[in-house]
C-alpha positions in Angstrom: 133.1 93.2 122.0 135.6 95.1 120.3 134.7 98.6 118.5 133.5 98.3 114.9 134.5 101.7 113.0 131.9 103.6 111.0 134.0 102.9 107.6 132.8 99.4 107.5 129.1 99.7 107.6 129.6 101.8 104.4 130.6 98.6 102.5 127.4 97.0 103.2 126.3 100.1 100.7 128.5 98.6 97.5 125.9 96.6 95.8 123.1 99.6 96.0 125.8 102.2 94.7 126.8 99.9 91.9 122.9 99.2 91.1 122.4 102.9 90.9 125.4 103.1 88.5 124.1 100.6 86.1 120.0 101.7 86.3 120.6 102.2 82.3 120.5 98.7 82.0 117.5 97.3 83.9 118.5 94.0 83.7 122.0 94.3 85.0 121.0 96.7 87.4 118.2 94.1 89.1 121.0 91.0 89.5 123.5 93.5 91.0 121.1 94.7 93.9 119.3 90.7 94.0 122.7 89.6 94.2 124.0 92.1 96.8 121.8 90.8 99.5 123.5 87.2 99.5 126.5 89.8 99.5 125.4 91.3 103.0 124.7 87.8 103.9 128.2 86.8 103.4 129.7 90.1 104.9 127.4 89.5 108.2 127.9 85.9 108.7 131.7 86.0 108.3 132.0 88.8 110.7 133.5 91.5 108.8 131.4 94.3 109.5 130.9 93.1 113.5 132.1 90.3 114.8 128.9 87.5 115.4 128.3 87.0 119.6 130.5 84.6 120.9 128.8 83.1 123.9 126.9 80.6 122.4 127.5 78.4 118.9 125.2 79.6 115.7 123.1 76.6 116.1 122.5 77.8 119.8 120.9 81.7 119.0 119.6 81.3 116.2 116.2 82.7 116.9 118.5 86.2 117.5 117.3 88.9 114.8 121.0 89.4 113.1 119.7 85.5 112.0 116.0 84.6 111.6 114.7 88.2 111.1 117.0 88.8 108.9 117.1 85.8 106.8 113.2 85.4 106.4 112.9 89.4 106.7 115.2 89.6 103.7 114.4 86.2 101.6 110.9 87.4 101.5 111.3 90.8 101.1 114.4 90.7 98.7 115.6 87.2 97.3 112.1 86.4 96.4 111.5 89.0 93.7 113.8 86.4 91.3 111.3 84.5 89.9 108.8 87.5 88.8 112.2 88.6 86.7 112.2 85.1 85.2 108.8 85.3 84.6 109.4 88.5 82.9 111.8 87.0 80.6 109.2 84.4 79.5 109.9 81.6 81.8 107.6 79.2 83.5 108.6 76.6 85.8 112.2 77.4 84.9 111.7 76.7 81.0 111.5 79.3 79.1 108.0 79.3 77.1 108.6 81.5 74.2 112.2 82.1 72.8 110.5 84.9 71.0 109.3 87.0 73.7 109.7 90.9 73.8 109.8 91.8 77.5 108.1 94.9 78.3 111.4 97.6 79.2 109.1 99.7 81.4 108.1 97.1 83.6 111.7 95.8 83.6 112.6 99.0 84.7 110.1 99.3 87.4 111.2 96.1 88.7 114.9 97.2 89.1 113.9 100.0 90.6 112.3 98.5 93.5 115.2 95.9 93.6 117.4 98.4 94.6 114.8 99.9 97.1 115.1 96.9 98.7 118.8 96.5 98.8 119.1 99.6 100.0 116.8 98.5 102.5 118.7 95.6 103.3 122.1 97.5 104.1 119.8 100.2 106.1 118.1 97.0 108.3 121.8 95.0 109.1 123.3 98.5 110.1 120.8 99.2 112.3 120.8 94.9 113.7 124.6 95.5 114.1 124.6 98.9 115.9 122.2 97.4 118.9 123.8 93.8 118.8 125.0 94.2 122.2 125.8 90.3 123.4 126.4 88.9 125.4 123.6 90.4 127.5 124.3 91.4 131.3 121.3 89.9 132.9 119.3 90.8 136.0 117.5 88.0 136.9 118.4 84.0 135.8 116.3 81.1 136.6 117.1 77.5 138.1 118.2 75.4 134.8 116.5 72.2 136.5 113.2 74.2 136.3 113.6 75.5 132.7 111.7 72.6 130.9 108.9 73.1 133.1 108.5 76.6 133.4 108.1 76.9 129.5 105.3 74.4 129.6 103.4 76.0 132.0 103.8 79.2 130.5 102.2 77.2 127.0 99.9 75.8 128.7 98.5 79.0 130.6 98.9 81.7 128.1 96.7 79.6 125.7 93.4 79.9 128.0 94.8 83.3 128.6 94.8 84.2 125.0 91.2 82.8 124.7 89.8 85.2 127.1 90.9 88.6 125.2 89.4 86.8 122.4 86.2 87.0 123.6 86.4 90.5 125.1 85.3 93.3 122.6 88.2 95.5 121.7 90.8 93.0 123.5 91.3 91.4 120.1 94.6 91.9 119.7 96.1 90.7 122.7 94.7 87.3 121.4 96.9 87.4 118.5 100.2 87.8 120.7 99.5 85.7 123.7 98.5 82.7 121.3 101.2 82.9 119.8 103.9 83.0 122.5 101.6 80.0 123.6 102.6 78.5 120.5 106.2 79.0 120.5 106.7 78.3 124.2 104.8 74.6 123.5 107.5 73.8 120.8 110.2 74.8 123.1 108.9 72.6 125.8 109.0 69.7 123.4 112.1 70.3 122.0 113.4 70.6 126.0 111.0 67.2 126.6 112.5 65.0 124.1 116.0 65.3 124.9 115.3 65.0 128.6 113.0 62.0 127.7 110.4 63.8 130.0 107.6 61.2 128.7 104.6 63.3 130.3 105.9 66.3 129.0 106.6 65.4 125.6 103.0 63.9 125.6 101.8 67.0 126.8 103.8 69.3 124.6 103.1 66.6 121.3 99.1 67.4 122.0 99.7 70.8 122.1 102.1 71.0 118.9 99.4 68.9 117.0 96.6 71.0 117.6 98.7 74.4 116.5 99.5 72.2 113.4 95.6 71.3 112.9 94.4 74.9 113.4 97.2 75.5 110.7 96.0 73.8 108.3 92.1 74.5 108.8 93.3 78.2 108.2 93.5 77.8 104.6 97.1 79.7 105.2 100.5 78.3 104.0 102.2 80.4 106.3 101.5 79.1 110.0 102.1 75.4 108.6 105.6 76.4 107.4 106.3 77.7 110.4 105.0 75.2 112.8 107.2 72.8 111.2 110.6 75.6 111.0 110.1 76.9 114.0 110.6 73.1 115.6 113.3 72.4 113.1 114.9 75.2 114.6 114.6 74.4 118.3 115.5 70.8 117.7 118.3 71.5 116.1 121.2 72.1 118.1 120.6 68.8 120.0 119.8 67.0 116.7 121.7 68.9 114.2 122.3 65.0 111.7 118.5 64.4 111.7 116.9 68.0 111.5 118.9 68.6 108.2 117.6 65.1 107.1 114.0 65.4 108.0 112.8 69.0 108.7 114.7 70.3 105.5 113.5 67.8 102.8 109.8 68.5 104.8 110.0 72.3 104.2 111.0 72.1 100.7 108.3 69.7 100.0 105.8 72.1 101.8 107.0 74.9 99.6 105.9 72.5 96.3 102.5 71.1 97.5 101.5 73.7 100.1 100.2 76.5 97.1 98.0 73.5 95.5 96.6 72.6 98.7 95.8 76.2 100.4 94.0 76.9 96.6 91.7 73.7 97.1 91.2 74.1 100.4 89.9 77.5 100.1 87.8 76.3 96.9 86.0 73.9 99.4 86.3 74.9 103.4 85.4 78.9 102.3 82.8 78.4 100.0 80.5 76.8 102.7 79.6 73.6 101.3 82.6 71.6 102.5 83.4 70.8 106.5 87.2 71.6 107.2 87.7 68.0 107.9 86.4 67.1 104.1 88.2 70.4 102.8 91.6 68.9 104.4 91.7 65.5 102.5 90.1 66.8 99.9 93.1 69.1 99.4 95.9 66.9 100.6 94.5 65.2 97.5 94.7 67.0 95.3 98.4 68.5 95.9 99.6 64.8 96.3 98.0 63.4 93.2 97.2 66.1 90.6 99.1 66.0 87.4 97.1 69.1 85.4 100.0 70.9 85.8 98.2 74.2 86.3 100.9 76.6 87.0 99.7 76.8 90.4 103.0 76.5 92.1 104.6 78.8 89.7 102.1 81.5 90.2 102.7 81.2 94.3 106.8 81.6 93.3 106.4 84.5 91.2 102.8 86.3 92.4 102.9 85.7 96.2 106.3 84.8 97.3 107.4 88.0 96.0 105.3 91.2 96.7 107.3 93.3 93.7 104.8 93.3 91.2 102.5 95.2 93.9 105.9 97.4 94.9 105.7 98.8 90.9 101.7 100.1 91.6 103.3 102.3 94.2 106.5 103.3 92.6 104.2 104.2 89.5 101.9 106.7 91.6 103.9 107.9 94.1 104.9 110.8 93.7 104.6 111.4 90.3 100.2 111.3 91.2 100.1 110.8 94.8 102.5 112.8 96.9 104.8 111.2 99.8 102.6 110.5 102.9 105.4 111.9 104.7 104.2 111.3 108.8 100.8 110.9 108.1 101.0 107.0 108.2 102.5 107.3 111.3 100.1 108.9 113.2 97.6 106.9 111.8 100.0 104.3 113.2 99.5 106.1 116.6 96.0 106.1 116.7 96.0 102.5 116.2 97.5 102.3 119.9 94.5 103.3 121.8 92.8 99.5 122.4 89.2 99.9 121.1 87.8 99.2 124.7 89.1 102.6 125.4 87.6 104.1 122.3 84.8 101.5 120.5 84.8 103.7 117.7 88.3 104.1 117.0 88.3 103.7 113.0 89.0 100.5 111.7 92.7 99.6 111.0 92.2 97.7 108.0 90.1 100.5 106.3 92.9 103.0 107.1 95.6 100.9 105.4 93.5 100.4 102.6 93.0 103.9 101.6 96.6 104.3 100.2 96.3 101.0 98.7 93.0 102.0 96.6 94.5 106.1 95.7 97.7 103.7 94.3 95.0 101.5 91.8 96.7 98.6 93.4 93.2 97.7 94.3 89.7 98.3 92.8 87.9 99.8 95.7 84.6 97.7 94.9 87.0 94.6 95.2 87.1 92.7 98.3 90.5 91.6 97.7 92.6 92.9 100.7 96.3 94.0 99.5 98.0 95.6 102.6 101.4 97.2 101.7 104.7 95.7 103.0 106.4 97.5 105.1 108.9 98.9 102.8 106.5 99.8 101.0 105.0 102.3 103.5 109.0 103.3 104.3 108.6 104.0 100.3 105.7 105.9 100.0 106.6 108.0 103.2 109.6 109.8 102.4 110.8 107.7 98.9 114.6 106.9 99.5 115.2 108.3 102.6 112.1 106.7 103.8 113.4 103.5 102.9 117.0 103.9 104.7 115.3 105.7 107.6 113.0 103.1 108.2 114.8 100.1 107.5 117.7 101.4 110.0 114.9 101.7 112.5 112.9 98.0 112.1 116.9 96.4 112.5 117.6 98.7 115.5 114.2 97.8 117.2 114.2 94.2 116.7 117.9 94.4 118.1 117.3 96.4 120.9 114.2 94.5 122.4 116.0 90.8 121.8 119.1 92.3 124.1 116.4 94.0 126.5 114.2 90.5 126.9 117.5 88.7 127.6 118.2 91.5 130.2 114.8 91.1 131.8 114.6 87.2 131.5 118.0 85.5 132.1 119.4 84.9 128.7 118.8 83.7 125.4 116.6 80.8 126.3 113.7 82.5 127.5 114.5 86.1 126.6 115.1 85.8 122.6 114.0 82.3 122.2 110.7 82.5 124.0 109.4 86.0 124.3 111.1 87.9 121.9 110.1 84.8 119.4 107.2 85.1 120.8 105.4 87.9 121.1 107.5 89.7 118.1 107.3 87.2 115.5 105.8 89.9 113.5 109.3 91.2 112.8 109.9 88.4 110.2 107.9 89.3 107.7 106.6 93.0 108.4 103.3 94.5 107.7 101.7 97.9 107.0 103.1 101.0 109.4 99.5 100.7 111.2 99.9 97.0 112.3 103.2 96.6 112.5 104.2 99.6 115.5 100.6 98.4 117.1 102.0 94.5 117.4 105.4 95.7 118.3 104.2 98.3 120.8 101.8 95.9 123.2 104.1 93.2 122.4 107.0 95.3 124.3 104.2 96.1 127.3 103.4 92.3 127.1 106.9 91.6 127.7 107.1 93.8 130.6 103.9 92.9 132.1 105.2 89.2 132.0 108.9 90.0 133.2 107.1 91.4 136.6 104.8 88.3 137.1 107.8 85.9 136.9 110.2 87.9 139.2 107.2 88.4 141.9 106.4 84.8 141.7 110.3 84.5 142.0 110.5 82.3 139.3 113.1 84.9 137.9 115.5 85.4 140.6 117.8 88.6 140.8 120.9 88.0 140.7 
């Protein structure tokens, strides 16, 4: 791949500059910065700051971080924050309630501010993709094509029980989390191998396993894992069945996106209360988002108070520094102490109580609340080292979620199982982000994971060297 001079990763810096230049007027200043990120879209996916990999179609590495990290990463972090600035000029659903309204300038303010945090943060996270995009990949090993399809549903089909066991194993946790996961993915890329190789046992096999993820899913009372059970097959389905993905699994994810906040509320209502079995809480729910006309504002409040994590952003902005001073690398080696596994050390403190400090000294939080609030990851870049923080550790999430998809294509043979399976994986934490403490802990077992898998499969010689 041809060398990409330092001058053009500067222009991925425009829309923050101009924001910065127009932070006299809030207003204009938030759409510049929400607006520059479909900007870096459009620079990145046209190729004019890097050229995109070449050795296989869009449709066909997808699942590489310069694409689904970034887009959800970015949407979530970034593109989201829209409708809390319509709801801030008085609108709900899209209509604007009161023609009247004075909007409060402060909070406007506040809210432009962190917009341009996060484009800032958005340049800082595709310079650092782009730098470590190094494809294709020069692989060690490869495996036997014929045996693909197989090899991914065993792997499903054995990191599940696998997953099970650290569950039950004090202070083994959160190897659960990971192994379950890549149990999950590696099941939906069997299927999506199965159907198009009308494998009949295997798709069977693979259609019981996808089923149950979806169940567990929805019994959660989370909206997340559903949306994603359904993407993430979208996704692999897709380059074999581009017509009918676009024409089933899109419509199916906008239509999650509508009734999916109604349900999750009434299931929770039900299942978490105790007095409602999951089973009762499910159709009791499906119910209710399928048939209720009351027109609560429900959906609304999921677009502008959950979607987006801004309003939560301005807590911090607000008390950091001007009461609370930058944590500077203190949140890192809490981060680091969040490493040792607690079988090593039962009473390591708890990581939830150590992220929640900063989030109750901020007042995003009453402390005698058992609401728990854990700051997004930009957030922590934020209150670390305020802008600097933010480029700093932006660059770094891009540059890490680079570097270990080229290194598991390295270790496993390619896209297919390196970025597609394990790096999807056991790193699926890199499309949304969390807290400093959770985040380097997922991303640092997930890499020894990785390894620890890479050396079972090449002295089983299921990975060959080349």
């Amino acid at each position: 791949m041809k060398h990409v001079s330092f001058e053009r990763y500067l222009i991925l810096y425009v829309p923050w500059v101009l924001a910065l230049l127009f932070q006299s007027m809030p207003a204009v200043s938030y759409l510049i910065a929400w607006l520059g990120s479909f900007f870096i879209f459009f620079l990145v996916y046209t190729g004019r700051i890097k050229p995109l990999p070449t050795d296989r179609t869009i449709a066909e590495q997808i699942m590489r971080p310069i694409f689904i990290v970034q887009i959800i990463f970015v949407g979530y972090m970034a593109c989201s924050s829209i409708f809390y600035f319509l709801n801030l000029y008085g609108y709900d659903n899209f209509h604007k309630t009161n023609e009247y309204l004075l909007v409060d300038q402060d909070k406007l303010a506040l809210v432009a501010q962190c917009q341009r945090y996060y484009i800032l943060g958005h340049a800082a996270l595709v310079t650092g993709m782009l730098i470590f995009m190094k494809y294709p990949v020069e692989t060690k090993y490869y495996i036997e094509k014929e045996k693909m399809a197989n090899m991914v549903l065993i792997m499903a089909l054995i990191a599940f029980p696998v997953s099970l066991f650290f569950l039950n194993v004090p202070g083994l946790t959160q190897f659960y989390y990971q192994l379950n996961s890549l149990s999950f993915i590696a099941g939906t890329l069997a299927l999506a191998f199965a159907i198009p190789l009308q494998k009949i046992w295997n798709t069977i096999i693979c259609l019981v396993l996808y089923c149950f993820n979806f169940y567990q899913g929805v019994i959660s009372g989370y909206k997340e894992p559903i949306i994603i059970s359904v993407m993430v097959l979208g996704l692999f389905l897709y380059p074999s069945y581009k017509k009918i993905v676009l024409v089933v699994f899109v419509p199916a994810l906008l239509l999650l996106f509508v009734i999916l906040p109604k349900f999750a509320a009434t299931f929770r209502q039900n299942a978490w209360s105790g007095e409602t079995q999951a089973d009762e809480a499910t159709a009791l729910a499906l119910d209710a988002a399928l048939n209720d006309d009351s027109k609560d504002g429900t959906n609304w409040d999921f677009l502008v108070n959950r979607l987006s994590e801004i309003d939560m952003f301005t807590v911090y902005v607000q008390s950091t520094p001007q009461n609370i001073d930058y944590y500077g690398f203190q949140l890192l080696k809490q981060s680091a102490i969040v490493l040792v596994p607690r079988i090593f050390w039962p009473g390591k403190p708890i990581t939830e109580d150590l992220v929640m400090e900063r989030v109750y000294d901020a007042g995003a939080v009453n402390r005698n609340s058992q609401v728990s609030a854990k700051p997004a990851y930009i957030v922590d870049t934020y209150l670390s080292g305020g802008t600097f923080g933010v480029f700093i550790g932006l660059f770094l999430y891009g540059a890490i979620a680079s570097a270990i998809s080229v290194k598991a294509e390295k270790l496993f043979g390619g896209y297919t199982l390196g970025t597609a399976l394990i790096f999807t994986g056991l790193f699926q934490i890199f499309w949304r982000g969390l807290s400093f403490e959770f985040l380097i802990n997922s991303v640092f077992w997930g890499y020894i994971s990785m390894l620890v898998i890479a050396k079972i499969l090449t002295a089983t010689k299921i990975l060959k060297e080349i």
